[in-house]
N, C-alpha and C positions, 0 to 999 in steps of 0.2 A: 176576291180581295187582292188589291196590287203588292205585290212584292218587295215593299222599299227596302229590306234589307239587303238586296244584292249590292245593293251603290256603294260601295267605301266614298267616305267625302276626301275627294282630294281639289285642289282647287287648280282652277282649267285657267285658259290665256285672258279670260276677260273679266275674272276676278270672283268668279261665281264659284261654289260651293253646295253640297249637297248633307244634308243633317243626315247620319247614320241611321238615326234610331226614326224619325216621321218621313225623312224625306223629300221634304220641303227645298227647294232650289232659297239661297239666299246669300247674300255678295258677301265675301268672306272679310271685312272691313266692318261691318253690321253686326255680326255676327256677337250672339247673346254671351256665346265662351266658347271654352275650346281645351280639351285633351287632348294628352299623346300615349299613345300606345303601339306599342310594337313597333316603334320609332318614326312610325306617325304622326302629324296633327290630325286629329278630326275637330268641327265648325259645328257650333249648334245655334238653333233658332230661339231657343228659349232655355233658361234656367232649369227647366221640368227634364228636357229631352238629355243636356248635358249630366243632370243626376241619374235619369235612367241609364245612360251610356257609361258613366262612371260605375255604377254598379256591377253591370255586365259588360264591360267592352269586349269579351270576346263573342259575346252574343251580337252584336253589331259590327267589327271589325271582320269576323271570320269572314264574313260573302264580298269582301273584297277582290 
C-alpha cells in the first residue's frame, strides 16, 4: 500500500497541489476546499477527503 500520507499539500510553482488525506495531485484553483492548520493551507479533491481531514488534521498534517 502507497504511503500518501507523507505529502503535506503545499502548493508548488505550477499551481499544483497535493490532497493530504488520498493524495491525488490536483491544481490548487480546482480544488473541492481547503483547511488551515497549524498555519497552513491544505487543498482537497473532494468534499469527503476535506471532512476526513477536518476531523483528524493532525492525522494528515503530521508527515509533513
Amino acid at each position: 500500500m502507497k504511503n500518501y500520507y507523507l505529502h503535506m499539500i503545499e502548493a508548488s510553482s505550477n499551481g499544483n497541489v497535493r490532497d493530504p488525506v488520498c493524495g491525488m495531485v490536483i491544481r490548487e484553483k480546482d480544488a473541492a476546499g481547503k483547511s488551515e492548520y497549524a498555519g497552513k493551507q491544505f487543498f482537497f479533491c473532494s468534499s469527503s477527503c476535506k471532512a476526513r481531514f477536518d476531523k483528524e488534521p493532525e492525522r494528515y498534517a503530521a508527515h509533513g
